[in-house]
C-alpha positions as CSV (number, residue, x, y, z in Angstrom):
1,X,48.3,248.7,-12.7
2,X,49.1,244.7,-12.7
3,X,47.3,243.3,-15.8
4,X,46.9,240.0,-14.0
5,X,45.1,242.3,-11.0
6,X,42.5,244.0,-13.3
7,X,38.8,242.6,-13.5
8,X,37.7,239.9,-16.0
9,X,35.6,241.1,-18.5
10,X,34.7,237.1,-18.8
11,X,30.5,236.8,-17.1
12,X,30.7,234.8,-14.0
13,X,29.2,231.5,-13.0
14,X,26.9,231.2,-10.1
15,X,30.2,230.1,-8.1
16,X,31.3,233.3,-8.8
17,X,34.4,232.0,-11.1
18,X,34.8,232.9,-14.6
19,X,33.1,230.1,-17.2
20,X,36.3,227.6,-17.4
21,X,38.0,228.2,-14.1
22,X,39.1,225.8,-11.4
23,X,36.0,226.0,-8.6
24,X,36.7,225.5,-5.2
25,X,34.5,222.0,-4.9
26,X,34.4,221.1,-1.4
27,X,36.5,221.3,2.0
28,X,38.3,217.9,2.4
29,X,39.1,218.5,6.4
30,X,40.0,220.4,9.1
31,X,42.5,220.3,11.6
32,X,42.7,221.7,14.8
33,X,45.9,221.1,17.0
34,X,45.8,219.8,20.7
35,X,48.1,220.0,23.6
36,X,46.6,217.1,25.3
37,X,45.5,214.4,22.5
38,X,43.8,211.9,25.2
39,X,41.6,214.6,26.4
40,X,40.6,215.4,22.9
41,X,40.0,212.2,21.5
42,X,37.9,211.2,24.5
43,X,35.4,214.7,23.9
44,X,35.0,214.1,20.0
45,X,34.5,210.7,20.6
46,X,31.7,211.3,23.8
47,X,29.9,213.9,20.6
48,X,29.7,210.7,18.7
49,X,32.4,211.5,16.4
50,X,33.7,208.3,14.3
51,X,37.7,207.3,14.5
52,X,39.0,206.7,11.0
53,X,42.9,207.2,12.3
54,X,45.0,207.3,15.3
55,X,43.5,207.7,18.8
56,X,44.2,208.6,22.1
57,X,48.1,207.7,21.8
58,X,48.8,209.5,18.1
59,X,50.3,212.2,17.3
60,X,47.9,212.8,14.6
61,X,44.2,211.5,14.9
62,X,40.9,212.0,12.2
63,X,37.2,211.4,12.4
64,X,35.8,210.9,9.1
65,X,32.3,211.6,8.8
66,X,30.1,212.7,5.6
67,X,32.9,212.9,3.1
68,X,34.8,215.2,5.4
69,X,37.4,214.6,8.0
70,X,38.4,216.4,11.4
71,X,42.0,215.8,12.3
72,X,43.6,216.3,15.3
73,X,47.2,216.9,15.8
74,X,49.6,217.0,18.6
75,X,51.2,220.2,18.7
76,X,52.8,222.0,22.1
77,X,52.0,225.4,21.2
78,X,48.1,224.2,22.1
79,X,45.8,225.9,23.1
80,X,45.4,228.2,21.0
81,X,43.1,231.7,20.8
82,X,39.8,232.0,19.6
83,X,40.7,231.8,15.7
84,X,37.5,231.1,14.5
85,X,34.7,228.5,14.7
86,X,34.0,225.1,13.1
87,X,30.4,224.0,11.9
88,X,28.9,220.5,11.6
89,X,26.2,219.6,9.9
90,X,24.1,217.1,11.9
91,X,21.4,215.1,11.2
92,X,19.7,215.9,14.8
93,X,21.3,219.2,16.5
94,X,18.9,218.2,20.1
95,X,20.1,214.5,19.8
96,X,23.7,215.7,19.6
97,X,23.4,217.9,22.6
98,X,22.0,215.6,24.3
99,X,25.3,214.3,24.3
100,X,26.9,217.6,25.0
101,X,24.8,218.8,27.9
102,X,27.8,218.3,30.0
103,X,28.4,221.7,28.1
104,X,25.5,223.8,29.7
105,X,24.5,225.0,26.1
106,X,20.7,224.5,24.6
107,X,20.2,225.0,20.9
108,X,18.1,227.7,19.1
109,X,16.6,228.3,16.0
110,X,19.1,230.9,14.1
111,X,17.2,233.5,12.1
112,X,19.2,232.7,9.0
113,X,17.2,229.3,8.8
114,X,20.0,226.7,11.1
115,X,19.0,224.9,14.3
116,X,22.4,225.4,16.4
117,X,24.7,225.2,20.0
118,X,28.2,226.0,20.0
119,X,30.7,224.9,22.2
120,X,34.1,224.7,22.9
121,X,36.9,221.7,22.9
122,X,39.5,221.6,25.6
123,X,42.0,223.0,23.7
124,X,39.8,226.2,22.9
125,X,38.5,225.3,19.4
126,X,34.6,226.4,19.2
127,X,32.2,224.1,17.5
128,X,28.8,224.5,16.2
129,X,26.2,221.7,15.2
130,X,23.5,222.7,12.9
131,X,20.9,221.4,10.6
132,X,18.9,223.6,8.4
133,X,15.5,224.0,8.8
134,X,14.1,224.0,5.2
């Protein structure tokens, strides 16, 4: 057996690392890539999402919003398949669809305590905007 594979007999914090460990802190950004930056930067921006970089034009493009960033970038292997889904903490999920009811999605109460729509970008990333309910 690999030493460096066997458990810690070290307690672990409430993060789940051992007392002194690096922690994982926050996430910084994500970014999805687009075959059609235009078209992208014209639906994020309809949802209300502020430009920090680029735009319509760039090949690389972020909206920076509560510490965090979405990025775009240009890449021709766009779309892509479903690889997962992105979720946005909002500070109204009805007045964000509003915005989205282009869409043809309503948002529902989740039973794990989130208010919530999803939908999906041109390029096939899905989105969901939620704010808890506590």
């Amino acid at each position: 057996m690999n030493p460096s594979a066997a458990p810690s007999d070290a307690p672990a914090t409430s993060s789940g690392t051992a007392p002194g460990e690096p922690q994982i802190e926050s996430l910084s950004a994500i970014t999805l890539a687009t075959g059609d930056m235009r078209q992208a930067v014209r639906f994020y921006q309809a949802l209300g999402f502020p430009l920090k970089f680029g735009g319509e034009e760039a090949a690389f493009t972020s909206f920076a919003f509560g510490g965090t960033y979405l990025n775009l970038i240009a890449d021709p292997r766009a779309p892509v398949n479903w690889w997962g889904r992105v979720i946005v903490y909002v500070s109204d999920v009805d007045a964000i669809y509003r915005k989205a009811l282009a869409a043809g999605l309503a948002p529902s109460d989740a039973p794990w305590g989130e208010r919530y729509f999803h939908l999906t970008d041109p390029d096939g990333h899905e989105l969901s905007f939620a704010k808890p309910l506590r």
